[in-house]
C-alpha positions as YAML, in Angstrom:
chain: A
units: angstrom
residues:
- id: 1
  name: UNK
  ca: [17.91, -44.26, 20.61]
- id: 2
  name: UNK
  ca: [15.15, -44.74, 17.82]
- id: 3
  name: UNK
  ca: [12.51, -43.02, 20.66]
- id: 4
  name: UNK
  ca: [15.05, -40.04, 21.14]
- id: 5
  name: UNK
  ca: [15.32, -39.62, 17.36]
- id: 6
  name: UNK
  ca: [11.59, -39.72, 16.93]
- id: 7
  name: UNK
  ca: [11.19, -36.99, 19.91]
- id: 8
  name: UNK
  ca: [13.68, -34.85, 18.40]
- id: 9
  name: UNK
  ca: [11.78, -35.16, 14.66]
- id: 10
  name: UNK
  ca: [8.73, -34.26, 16.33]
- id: 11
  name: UNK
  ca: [9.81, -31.12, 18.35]
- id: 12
  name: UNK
  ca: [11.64, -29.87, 15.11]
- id: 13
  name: UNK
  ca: [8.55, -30.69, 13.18]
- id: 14
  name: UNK
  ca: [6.80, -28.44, 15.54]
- id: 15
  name: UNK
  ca: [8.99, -25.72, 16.31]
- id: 16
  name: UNK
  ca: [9.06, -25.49, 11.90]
- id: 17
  name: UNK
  ca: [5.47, -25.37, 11.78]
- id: 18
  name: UNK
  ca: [5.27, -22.54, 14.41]
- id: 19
  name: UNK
  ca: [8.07, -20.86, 12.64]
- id: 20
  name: UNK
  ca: [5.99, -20.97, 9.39]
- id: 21
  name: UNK
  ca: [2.77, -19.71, 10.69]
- id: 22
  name: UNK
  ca: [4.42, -17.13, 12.57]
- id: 23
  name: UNK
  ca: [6.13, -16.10, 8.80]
- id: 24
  name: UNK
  ca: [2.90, -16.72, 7.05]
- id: 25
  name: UNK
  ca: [1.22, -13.95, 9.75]
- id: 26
  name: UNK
  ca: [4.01, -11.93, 9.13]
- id: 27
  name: UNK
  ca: [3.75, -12.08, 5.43]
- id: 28
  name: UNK
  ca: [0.03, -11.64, 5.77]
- id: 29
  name: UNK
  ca: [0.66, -8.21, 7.68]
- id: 30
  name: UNK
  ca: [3.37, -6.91, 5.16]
- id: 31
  name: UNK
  ca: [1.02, -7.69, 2.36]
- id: 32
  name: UNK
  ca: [-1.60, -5.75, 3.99]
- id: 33
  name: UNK
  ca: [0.77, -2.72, 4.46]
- id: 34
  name: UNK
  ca: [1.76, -2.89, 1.08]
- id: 35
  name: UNK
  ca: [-1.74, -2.59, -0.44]
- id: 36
  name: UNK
  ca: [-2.42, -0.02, 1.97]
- id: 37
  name: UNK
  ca: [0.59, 1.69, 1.00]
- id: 38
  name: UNK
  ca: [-0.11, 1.02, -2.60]
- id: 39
  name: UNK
  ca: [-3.49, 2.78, -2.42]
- id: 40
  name: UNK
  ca: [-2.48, 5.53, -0.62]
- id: 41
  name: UNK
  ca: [0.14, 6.27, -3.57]
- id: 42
  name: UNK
  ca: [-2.51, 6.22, -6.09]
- id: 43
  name: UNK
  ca: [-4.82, 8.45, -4.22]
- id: 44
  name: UNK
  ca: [-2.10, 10.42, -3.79]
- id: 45
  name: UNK
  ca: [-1.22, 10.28, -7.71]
- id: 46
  name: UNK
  ca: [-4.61, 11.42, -9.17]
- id: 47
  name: UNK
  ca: [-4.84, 14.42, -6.45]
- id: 48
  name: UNK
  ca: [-1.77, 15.13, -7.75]
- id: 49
  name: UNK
  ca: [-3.13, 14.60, -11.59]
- id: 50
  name: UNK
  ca: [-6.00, 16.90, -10.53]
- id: 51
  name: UNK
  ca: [-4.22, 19.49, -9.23]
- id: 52
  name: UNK
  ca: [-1.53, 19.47, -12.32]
- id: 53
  name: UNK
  ca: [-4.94, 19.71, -14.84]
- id: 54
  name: UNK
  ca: [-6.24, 22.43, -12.92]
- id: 55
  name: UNK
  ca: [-3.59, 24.28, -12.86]
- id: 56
  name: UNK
  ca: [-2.81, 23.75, -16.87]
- id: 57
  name: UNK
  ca: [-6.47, 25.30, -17.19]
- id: 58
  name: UNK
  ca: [-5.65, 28.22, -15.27]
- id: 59
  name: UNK
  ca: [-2.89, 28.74, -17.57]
- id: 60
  name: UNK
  ca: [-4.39, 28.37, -20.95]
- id: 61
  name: UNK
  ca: [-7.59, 30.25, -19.45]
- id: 62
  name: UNK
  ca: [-6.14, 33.05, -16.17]
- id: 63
  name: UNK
  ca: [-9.52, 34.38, -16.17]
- id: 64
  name: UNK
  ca: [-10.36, 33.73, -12.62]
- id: 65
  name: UNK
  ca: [-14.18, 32.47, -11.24]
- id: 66
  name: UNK
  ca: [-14.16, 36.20, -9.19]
- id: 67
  name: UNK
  ca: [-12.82, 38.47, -11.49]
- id: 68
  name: UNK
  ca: [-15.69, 40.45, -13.41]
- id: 69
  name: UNK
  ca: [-17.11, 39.16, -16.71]
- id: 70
  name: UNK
  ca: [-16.19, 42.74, -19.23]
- id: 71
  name: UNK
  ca: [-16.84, 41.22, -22.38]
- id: 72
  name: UNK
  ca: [-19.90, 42.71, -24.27]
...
């Protein structure tokens, strides 16, 4: 009985250290997700930014790049 018990703490020590790499890997791949993720939102954020500050100049200044210069 003492051998059976011993077999049985060994698979289950096993099977939980499988189980933990296998969530460790898992982890490991949502973390990497999430940074991408992450990144991808700020990149996202200052285009955004960018595009909000040009347009604010266009506003206080609607004098486009094409549009002739009549000032004298």
């Amino acid at each position: 009985m003492p051998e059976l018990a011993e077999d049985l703490s060994t698979t289950l020590q096993l099977q939980a250290d499988r189980l933990s790499e296998s969530a460790l890997s898992s982890w490991e791949s949502t973390l990497v997700r999430l940074r991408e993720a992450v990144a991808a939102g700020v990149d996202a954020s200052q285009m955004k930014a960018q595009q909000l500050a040009q347009r604010g100049d266009r506003e206080v200044n609607p004098v486009s790049a094409n549009a002739p210069d009549h000032r004298r």
